[in-house]
C-alpha positions as CSV (number, residue, x, y, z in Angstrom):
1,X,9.2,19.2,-18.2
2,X,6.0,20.9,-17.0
3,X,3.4,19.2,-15.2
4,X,0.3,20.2,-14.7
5,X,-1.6,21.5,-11.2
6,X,-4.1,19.4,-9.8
7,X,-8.1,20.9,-9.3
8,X,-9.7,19.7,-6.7
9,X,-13.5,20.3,-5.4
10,X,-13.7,20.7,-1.6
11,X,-17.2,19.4,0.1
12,X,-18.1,19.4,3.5
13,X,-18.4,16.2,5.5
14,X,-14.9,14.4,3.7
15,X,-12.9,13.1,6.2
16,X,-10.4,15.5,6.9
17,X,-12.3,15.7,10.1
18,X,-13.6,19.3,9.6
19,X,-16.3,18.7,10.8
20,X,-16.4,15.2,12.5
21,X,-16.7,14.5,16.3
22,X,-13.3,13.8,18.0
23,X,-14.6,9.8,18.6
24,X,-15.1,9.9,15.1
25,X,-11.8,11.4,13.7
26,X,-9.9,8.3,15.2
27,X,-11.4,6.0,13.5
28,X,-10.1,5.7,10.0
29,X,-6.4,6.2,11.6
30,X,-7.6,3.5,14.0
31,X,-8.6,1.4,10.8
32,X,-5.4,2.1,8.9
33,X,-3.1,1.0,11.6
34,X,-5.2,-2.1,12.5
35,X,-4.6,-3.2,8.6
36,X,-1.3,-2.0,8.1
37,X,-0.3,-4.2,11.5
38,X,-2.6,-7.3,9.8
39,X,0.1,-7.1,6.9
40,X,2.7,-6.4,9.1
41,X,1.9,-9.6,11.3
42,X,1.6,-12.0,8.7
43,X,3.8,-11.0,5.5
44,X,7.5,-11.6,7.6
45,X,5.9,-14.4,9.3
46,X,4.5,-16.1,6.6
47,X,7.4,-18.1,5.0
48,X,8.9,-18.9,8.8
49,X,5.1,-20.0,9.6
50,X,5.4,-22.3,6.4
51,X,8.2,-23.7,7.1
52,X,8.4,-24.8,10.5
53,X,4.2,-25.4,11.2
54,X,3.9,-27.7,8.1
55,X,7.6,-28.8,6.9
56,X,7.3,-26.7,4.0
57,X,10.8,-26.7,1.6
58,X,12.2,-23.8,0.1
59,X,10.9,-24.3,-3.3
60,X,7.5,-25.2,-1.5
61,X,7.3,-21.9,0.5
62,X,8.2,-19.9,-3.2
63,X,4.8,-21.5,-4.4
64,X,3.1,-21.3,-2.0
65,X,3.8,-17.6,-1.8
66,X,2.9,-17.3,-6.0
67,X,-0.6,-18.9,-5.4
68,X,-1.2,-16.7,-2.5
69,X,-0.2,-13.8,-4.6
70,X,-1.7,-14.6,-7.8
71,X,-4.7,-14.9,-5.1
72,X,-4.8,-11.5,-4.1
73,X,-3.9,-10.2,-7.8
74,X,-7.3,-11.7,-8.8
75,X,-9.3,-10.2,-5.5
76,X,-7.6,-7.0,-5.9
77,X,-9.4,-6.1,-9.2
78,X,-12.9,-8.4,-8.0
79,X,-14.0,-7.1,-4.5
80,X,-13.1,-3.3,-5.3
81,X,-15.2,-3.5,-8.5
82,X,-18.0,-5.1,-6.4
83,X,-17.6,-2.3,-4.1
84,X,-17.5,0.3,-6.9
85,X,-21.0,-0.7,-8.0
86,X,-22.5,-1.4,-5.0
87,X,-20.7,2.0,-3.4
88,X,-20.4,-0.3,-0.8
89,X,-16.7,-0.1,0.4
90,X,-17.0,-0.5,4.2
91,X,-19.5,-3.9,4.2
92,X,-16.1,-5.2,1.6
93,X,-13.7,-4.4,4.2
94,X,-15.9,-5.7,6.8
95,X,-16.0,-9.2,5.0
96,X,-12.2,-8.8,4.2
97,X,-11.8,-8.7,8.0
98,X,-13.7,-11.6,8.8
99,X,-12.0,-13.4,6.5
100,X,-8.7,-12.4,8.4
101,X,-10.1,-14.1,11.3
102,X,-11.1,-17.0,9.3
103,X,-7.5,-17.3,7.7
104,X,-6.0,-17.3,11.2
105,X,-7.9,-20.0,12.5
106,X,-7.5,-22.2,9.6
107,X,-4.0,-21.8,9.6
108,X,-3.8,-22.7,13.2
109,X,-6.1,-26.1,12.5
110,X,-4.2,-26.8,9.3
111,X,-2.0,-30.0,9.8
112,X,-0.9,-30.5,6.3
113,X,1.2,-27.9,3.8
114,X,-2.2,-28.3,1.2
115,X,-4.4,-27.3,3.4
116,X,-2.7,-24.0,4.4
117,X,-1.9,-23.7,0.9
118,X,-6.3,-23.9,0.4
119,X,-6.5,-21.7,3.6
120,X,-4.0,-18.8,2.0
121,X,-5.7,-18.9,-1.5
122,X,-8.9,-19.0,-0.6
123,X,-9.4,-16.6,2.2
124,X,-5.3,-15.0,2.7
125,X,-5.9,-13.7,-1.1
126,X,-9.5,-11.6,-0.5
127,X,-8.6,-10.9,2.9
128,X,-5.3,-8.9,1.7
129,X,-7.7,-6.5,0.0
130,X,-9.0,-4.5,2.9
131,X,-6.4,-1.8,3.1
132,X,-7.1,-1.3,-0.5
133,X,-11.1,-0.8,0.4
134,X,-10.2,1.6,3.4
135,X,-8.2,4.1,0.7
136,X,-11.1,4.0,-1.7
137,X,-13.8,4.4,0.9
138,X,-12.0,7.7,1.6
139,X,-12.1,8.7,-2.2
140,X,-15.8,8.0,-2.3
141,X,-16.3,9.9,0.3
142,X,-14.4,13.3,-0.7
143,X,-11.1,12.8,0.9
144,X,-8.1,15.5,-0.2
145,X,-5.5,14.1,-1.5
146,X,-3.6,15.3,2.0
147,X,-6.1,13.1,3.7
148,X,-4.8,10.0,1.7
149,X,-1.7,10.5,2.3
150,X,-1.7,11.0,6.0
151,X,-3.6,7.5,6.1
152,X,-1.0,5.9,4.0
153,X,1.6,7.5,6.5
154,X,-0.2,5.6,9.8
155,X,0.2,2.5,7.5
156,X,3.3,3.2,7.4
157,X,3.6,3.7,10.9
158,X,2.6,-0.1,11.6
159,X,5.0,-1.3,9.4
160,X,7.9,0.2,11.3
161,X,6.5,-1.8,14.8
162,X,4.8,-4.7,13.2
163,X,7.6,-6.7,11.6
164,X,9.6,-6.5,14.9
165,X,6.8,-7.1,17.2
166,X,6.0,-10.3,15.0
167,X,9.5,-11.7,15.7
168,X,9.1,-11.5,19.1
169,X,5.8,-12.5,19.7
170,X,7.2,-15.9,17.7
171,X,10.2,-16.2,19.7
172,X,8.7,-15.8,22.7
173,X,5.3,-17.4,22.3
174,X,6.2,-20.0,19.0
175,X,4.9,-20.1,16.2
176,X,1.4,-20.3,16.1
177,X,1.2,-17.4,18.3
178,X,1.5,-15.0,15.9
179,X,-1.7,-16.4,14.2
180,X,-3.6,-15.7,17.8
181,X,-2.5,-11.9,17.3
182,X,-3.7,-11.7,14.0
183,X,-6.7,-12.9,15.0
184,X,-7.1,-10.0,17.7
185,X,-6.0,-7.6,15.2
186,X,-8.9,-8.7,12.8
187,X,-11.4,-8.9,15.9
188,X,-10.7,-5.0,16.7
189,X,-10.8,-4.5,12.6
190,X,-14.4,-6.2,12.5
191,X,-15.4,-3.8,15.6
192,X,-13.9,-0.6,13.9
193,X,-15.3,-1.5,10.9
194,X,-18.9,-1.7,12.4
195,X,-18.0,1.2,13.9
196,X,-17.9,3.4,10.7
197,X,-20.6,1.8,8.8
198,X,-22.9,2.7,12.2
199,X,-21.5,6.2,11.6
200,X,-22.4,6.6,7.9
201,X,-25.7,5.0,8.8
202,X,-26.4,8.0,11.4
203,X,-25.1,10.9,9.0
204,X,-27.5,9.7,6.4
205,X,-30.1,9.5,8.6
206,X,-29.6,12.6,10.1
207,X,-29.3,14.2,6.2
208,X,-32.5,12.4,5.0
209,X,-34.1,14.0,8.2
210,X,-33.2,18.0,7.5
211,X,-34.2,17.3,3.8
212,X,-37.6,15.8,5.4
213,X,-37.9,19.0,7.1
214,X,-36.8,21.5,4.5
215,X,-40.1,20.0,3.2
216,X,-38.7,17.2,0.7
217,X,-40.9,13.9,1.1
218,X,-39.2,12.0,4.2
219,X,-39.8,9.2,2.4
220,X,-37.1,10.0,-0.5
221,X,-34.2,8.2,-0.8
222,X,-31.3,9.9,0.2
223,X,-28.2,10.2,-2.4
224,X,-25.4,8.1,-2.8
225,X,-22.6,9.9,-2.1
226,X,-20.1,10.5,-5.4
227,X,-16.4,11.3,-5.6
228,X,-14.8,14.4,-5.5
229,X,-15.1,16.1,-8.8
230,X,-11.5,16.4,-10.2
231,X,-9.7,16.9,-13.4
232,X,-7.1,13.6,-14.4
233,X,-3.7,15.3,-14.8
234,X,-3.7,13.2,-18.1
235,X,-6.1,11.8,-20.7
236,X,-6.4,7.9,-21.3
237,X,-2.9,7.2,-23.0
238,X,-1.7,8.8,-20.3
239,X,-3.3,6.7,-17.7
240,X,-1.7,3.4,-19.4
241,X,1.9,5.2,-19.5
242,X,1.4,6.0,-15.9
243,X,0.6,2.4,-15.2
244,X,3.6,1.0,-16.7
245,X,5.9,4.1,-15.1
246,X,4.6,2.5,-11.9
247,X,5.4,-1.1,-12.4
248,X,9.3,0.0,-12.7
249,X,9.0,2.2,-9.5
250,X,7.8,-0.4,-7.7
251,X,10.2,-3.0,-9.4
252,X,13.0,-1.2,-8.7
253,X,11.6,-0.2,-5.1
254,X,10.9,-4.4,-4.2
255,X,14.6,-4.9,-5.8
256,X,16.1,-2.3,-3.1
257,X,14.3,-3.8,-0.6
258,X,14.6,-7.6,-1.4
259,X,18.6,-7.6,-2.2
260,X,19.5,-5.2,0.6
261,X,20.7,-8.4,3.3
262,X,22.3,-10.1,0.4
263,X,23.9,-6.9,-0.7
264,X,25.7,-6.0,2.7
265,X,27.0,-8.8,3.7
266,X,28.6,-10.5,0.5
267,X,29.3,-7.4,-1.4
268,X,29.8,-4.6,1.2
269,X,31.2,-6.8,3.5
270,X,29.4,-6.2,6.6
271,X,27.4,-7.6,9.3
272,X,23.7,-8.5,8.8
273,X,23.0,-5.9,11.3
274,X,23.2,-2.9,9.3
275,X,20.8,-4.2,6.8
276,X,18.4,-4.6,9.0
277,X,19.1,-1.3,10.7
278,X,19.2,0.9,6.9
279,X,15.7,-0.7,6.3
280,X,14.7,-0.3,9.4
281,X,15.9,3.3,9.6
282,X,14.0,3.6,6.1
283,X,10.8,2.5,7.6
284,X,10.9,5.3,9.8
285,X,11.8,8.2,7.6
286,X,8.8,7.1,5.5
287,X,6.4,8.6,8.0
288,X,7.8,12.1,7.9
289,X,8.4,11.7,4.4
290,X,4.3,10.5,3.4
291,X,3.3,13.5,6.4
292,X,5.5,16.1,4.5
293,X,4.5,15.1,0.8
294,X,1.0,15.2,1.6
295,X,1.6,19.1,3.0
296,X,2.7,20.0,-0.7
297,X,0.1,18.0,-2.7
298,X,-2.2,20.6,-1.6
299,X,0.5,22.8,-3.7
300,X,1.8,21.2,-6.1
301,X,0.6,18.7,-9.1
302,X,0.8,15.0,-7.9
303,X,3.3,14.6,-11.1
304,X,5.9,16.7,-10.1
305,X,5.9,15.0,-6.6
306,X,6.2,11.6,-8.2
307,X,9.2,13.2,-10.5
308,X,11.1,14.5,-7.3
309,X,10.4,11.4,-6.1
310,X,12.1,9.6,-8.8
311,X,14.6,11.7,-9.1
312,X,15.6,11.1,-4.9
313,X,15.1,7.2,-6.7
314,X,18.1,7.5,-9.0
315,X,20.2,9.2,-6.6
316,X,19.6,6.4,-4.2
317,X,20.4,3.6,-6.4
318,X,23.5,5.0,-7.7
319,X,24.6,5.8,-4.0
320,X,24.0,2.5,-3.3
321,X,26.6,1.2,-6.5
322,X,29.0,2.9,-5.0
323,X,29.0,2.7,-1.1
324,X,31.6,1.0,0.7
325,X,30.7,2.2,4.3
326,X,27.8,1.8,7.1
327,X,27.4,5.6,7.6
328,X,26.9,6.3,4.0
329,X,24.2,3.4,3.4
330,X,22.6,5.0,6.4
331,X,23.0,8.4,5.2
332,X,20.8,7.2,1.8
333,X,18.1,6.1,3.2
334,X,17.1,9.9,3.5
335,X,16.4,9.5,-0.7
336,X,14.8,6.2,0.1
337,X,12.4,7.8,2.0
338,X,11.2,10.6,0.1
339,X,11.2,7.7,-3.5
340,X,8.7,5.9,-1.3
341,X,6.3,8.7,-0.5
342,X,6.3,9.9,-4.0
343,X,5.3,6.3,-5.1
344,X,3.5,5.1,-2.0
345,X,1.9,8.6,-0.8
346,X,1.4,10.5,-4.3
347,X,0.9,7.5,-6.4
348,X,-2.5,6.2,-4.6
349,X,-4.1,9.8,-4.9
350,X,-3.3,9.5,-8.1
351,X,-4.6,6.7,-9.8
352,X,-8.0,7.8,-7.8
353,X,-7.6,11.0,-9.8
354,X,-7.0,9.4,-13.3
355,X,-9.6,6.4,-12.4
356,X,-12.8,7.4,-11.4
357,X,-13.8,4.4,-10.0
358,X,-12.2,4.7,-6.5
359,X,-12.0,0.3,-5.8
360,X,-10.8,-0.1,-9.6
361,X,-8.4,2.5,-8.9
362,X,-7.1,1.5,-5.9
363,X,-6.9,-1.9,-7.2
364,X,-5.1,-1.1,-10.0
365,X,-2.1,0.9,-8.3
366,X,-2.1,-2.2,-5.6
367,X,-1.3,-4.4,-8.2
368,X,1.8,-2.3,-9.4
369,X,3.1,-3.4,-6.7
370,X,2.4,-7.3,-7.1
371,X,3.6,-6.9,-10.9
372,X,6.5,-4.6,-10.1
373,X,7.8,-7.8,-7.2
374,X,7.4,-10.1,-10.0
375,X,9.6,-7.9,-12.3
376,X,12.2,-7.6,-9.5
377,X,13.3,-11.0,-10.0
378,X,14.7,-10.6,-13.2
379,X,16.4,-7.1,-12.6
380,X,18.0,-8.8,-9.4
381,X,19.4,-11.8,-11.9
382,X,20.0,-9.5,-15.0
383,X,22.1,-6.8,-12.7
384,X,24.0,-9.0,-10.6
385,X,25.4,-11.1,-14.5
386,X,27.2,-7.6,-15.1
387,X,30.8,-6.4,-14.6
388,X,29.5,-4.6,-11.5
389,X,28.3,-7.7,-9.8
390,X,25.7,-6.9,-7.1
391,X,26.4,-3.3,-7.5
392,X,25.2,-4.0,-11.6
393,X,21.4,-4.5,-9.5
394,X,21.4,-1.0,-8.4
395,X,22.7,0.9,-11.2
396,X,20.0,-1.2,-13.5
397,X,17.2,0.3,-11.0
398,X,18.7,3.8,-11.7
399,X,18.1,3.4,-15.0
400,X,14.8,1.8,-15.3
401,X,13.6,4.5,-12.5
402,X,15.3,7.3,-15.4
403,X,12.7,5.5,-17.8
404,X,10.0,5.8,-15.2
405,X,10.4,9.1,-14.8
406,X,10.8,9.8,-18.7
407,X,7.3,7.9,-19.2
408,X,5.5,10.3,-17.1
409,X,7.3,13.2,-18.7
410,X,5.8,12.0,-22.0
411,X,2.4,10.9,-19.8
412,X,2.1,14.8,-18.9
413,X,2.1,16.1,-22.0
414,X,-0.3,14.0,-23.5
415,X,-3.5,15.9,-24.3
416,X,-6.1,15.4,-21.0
417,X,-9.1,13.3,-21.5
């Protein structure tokens, strides 16, 4: 199976931080952990918040949780196109983060389950989209694919604190404290926000000034800054074949994830404990994992990454069939790792590179996700009806990560657009 090299065209002023001030260079790492904690904050919380702040039931908190999502589906594929034609990314994320703060306060108001249910659909959904803004900002503005990844890594990096820091702010403060912290988090968002818009504002200034005095008209306009110039590793079929690849890497990524408590203590017969510390143990291996993938897509084509990736995918799932022990579910989580970064670290880059419209893009592989948590469901009730029981889950998700991986053998070899 070949897969073909990425071409990329260098230009001075991305941010890889070449050429930025050392204030500067911190703040897109500042922005990504701000919104990766935002997520982190409120996506654990949000059922527990649900329940106990407004009496919400079981089937009640499920959906809720559908609205919210089909929420964000829709404003995943709305605000980034507004952004693409307005190449306005940062004011987007700048309204997503108000509406953070917005959501927070509403939440903590609400008296009723309806009216937290209006707050999440109307402002949780939109809101969610900000991350999604940050990556394609970074496209518009000439990023390397290592530079994406790196981000995504610091993303990554909030998730591993954010979840736990969540619980304890709740059980030490209640409930409605958590909502207090998201608010801060979407204050300092706002600020760094500001921040980077004030700092494109001065570099265009400062542009439109040399051209003034290279004896262009001061008066002229300056340009809007475009994309990195790059060849898509495949032509349009492809694009849709790499789509649907990526709805069963995902799937079978949300399965892992969702089924893993369930999984160790009625099947593997152990305490909850381990779960927690294989996913948690998981979450940190993805940072070295995203930091070392991003070294070779510099290297390599984003393809063959994402193969390796599902290859480490298959092997996981079927280790995962047949453990019986805490020190081998630990051991795995090595594969788990590096099957995230190749669909979490390559995969964003990617769609950037086959879409040219970075917020349509980025929208698009987002939504992967959403799609492939809705296809989880089924694979979790399918697998579980087999001989193999719970184990019948994992060895499913081998095999639909084998047909993800065949689809983008067939997506590489389709003639480029």
């Amino acid at each position: 199976m070949r897969f073909p090299r990425s071409e990329r065209v260098d230009r001075p002023g991305h941010p890889s931080g070449r050429t930025a001030t050392p204030g500067s260079r911190l703040l897109v790492p500042s922005s990504a952990l701000l919104w990766g904690l935002q997520l982190a904050f409120l996506s654990p919380a949000l059922a527990l918040i649900l329940t106990n702040l407004y009496g919400a039931s079981t089937a009640e908190v499920g959906l809720v949780l559908a609205l919210y999502n089909v929420s964000g589906f829709a404003a995943s594929l709305l605000l980034p196109g507004y952004a693409d034609r307005r190449h306005s990314y940062l004011t987007v994320m700048t309204v997503c983060a108000v509406l953070t703060l917005l959501l927070a306060g509403a939440l903590a108001l609400a008296t009723t389950l309806p009216a937290a249910t209006v707050a999440l659909v109307v402002l949780g959904g939109p809101a969610g989209v900000g991350s999604s803004l940050l990556f394609a900002h970074l496209r518009h503005s000439g990023a390397r694919t290592a530079d994406i990844v790196n981000t995504r890594a610091i993303v990554s990096v909030a998730w591993v604190a954010g979840p736990p820091l969540a619980t304890l702010i709740i059980g030490w403060f209640g409930d409605r404290a958590v909502l207090l912290a998201i608010a801060a988090v979407a204050v300092l968002n706002i600020a760094t926000t500001a921040a980077m818009i004030a700092q494109r504002s001065a570099a265009t200034r400062a542009a439109a000034a040399a051209t003034a005095a290279g004896g262009e008209p001061s008066t002229a306009t300056p340009p809007v800054e475009e994309s990195p110039v790059e060849e898509s590793p495949v032509g349009r079929t492809g694009v849709v074949l790499i789509m649907a690849a990526f709805v069963l890497l995902q799937a079978t990524n949300a399965t892992a994830m969702t089924i893993m408590t369930v999984y160790v203590t009625e099947t593997l017969r152990l305490p909850v404990v381990w779960a927690g510390a294989a996913l948690g143990v998981a979450a940190a291996l993805e940072v070295p994992a995203l930091l070392l993938i991003g070294r070779l897509s510099d290297r390599s084509s984003p393809l063959a990454l994402i193969a390796t990736g599902c290859l480490a995918g298959i092997a996981y799932y079927l280790g995962l069939a047949l453990v019986t022990g805490p020190i081998l579910l630990i051991g795995l989580q090595l594969l788990n790792a590096w099957c995230f970064a190749g669909i979490a670290g390559v995969g964003l880059p990617l769609f950037q590179q086959m879409i040219p419209r970075p917020g349509l893009s980025t929208g698009l592989y987002t939504n992967t996700r959403r799609i492939g948590a809705i296809v989880s469901g089924p694979i979790i009730a399918i697998g579980s009806l087999t001989a193999l029981g719970q184990r019948g889950i994992f060895v499913a998700s081998a095999a639909l990560t084998l047909v993800a991986l065949g689809i983008i053998g067939i997506a590489a070899r389709r003639p480029r657009a």
